[in-house]
N, C-alpha and C positions, 0 to 999 in steps of 0.2 A: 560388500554387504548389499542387499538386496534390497534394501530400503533404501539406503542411499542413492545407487542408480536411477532407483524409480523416482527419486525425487529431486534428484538431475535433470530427468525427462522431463517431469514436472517443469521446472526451474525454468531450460529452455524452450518448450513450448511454449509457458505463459509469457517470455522477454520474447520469443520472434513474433507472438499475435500481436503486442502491444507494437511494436516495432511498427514506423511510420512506413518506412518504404513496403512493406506487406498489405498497412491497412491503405496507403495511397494506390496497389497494384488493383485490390479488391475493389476498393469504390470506384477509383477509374473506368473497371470495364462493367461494373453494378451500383450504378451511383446510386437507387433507394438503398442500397444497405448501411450508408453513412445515417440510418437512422435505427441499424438494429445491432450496427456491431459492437457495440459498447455492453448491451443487453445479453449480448449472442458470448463475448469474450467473458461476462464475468461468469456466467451459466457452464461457462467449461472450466474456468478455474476450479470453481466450488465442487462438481462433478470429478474432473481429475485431481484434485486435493484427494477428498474421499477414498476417491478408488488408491490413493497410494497408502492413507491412512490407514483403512478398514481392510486390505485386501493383502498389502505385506507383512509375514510373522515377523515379530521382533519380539524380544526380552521383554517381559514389564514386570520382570526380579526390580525390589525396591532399591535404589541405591541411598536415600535418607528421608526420613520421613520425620516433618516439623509436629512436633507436639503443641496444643492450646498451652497459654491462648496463644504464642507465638504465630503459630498457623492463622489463626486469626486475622493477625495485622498482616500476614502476605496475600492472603484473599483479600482484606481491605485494597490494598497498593494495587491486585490484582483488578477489580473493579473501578480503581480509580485510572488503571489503564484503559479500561472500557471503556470509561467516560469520555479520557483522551480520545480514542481512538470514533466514539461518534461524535466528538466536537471536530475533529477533523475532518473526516465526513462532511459533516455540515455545515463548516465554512465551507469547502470545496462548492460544495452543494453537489447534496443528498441524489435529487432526479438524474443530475447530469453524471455523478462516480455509478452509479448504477445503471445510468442506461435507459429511467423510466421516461425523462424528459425527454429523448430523444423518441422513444415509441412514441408520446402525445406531440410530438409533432409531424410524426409519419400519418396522424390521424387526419391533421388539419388540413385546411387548403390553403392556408397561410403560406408564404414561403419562407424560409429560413437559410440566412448563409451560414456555409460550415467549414469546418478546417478539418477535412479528414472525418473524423467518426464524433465529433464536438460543436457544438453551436458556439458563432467566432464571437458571440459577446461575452463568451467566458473567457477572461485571462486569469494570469495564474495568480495563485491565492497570496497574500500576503498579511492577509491577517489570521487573528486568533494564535492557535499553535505556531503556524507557519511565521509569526512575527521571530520567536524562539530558532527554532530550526526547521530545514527544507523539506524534511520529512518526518511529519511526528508520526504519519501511520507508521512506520517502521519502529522507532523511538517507542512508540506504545505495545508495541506489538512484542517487542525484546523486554518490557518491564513483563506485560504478563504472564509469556513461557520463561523467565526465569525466576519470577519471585511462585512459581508452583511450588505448593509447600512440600507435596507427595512425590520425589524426583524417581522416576523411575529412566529404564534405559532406554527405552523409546522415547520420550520425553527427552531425555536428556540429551539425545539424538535429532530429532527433530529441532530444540533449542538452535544445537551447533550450527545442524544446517542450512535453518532461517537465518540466523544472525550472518551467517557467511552469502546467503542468496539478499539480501537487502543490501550489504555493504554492495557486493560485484552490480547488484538489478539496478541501485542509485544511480551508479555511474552513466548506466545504458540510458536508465530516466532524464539523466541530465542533460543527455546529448537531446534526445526529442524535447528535450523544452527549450534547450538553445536555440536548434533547429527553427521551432514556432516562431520563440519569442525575440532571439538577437539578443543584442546588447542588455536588452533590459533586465533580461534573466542573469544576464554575464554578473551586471550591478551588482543584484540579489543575493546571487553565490558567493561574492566578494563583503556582504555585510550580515550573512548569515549563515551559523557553521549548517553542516549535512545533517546526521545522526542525530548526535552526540551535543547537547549542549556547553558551551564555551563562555569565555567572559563576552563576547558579544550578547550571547542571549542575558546574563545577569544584567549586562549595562541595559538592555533593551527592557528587562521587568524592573529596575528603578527610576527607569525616565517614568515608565508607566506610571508607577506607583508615586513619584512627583505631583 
C-alpha cells in the first residue's frame, strides 16, 4: 500500500535526521547549525508528515463510528492525551523539544556549550510524565489515535503504523541517550518501564501520593 511506504520513508528519514552520528557529521563540518538543527528537523517532520497525510489516497469508508455520549468520553480521554502530551513537552522544556531556545542563542553573543544540536545543561528529563514511563510522548500519542471515536481505514492505518514506528523509533531513541548519558540513563531504563506503564510506575504514583 502506498501509504504505508510513504510512511516508511517518513519513519526513516525522521530516525536518520535525529541520529547522532548525522547530526555530529553536520555540525562537525557547520558548527553554527548546532543552533538551528533542532528548529530545521522539527520543520521537515511536520512538512513531511503532511505531505504523506494530505497527498496519499486511502480509504476513509467508516469502519465504526461511537455514538454520544460514549463519543463523548473518547474525546474527553482524547484531550486528556493532549494535555499529556504538552506536559511532556514542558517538562522536557518547550524552547529546547522545538528548537526556539536554540535560535535565541544563535542570536546572542553569549557562548553556549552544546552536545550536538542541544544545550549540555539539558539532561534528560526525569520528572513529571517521564517519572511514570520513558516516553510519555509516545504513550500519549497511541491514547489519542486510538481512543478516535470516528475509526475510519486510514485512521486505522496510520494508528497501526505509529504504534509500530514508536515501539522500533524507542529503541533507536535509547541508544542516543545512552550514547549522551552512560550509566545514568542505563539506571533509568532499569527503574522505569518504556511505553507502556507497569507496576513500577503504580509503585512510583503511591510513593507520590504518600
Amino acid at each position: 500500500m502506498y501509504f504505508a511506504a510513504a510512511f516508511l520513508l517518513f519513519a526513516v528519514l525522521h530516525s536518520l535526521l535525529a541520529s547522532r552520528s548525522l547530526k555530529r557529521h553536520i555540525i562537525t563540518r557547520w558548527p553554527q547549525m548546532r543552533f538551528y538543527y533542532r528548529f530545521l528537523y522539527n520543520i521537515v517532520a511536520l512538512l513531511t508528515f503532511a505531505l504523506v497525510w494530505f497527498s496519499i489516497p486511502v480509504s476513509t469508508s467508516t469502519i465504526y463510528s461511537v455514538d454520544a455520549p460514549f463519543s463523548y468520553i473518547m474525546h474527553l480521554v482524547q484531550l486528556l492525551a493532549l494535555y499529556g502530551i504538552y506536559k511532556s513537552v514542558h517538562v522536557a522544556g518547550t524552547g529546547n523539544f522545538t528548537g526556539i531556545k536554540q535560535l535565541g542563542h544563535a542570536a546572542q553573543a553569549q557562548k553556549h556549550d552544546y552536545d550536538l544540536d542541544e544545550p549540555k545543561e539539558n539532561g534528560f528529563v526525569v520528572q513529571g510524565p517521564f517519572k511514570f514511563v520513558r516516553h510519555p510522548l509516545y504513550l500519549f500519542s497511541i491514547i489519542f489515535f486510538v481512543f478516535h471515536p470516528y475509526m475510519t481505514v486510514k485512521w486505522l492505518l496510520l494508528t497501526v503504523l505509529a504504534i509500530i514506528y514508536f515501539i522500533i523509533g524507542s529503541r533507536f531513541e535509547e541508544m542516543r541517550l545512552t550514547d549522551r548519558f552512560g550509566d545514568a540513563y542505563k539506571t533509568y531504563k532499569m527503574r522505569v518501564p518504556a511505553i507502556l506503564p507497569d507496576s513500577r510506575s503504580f509503585s512510583k504514583l503511591r510513593s507520590d501520593d504518600a
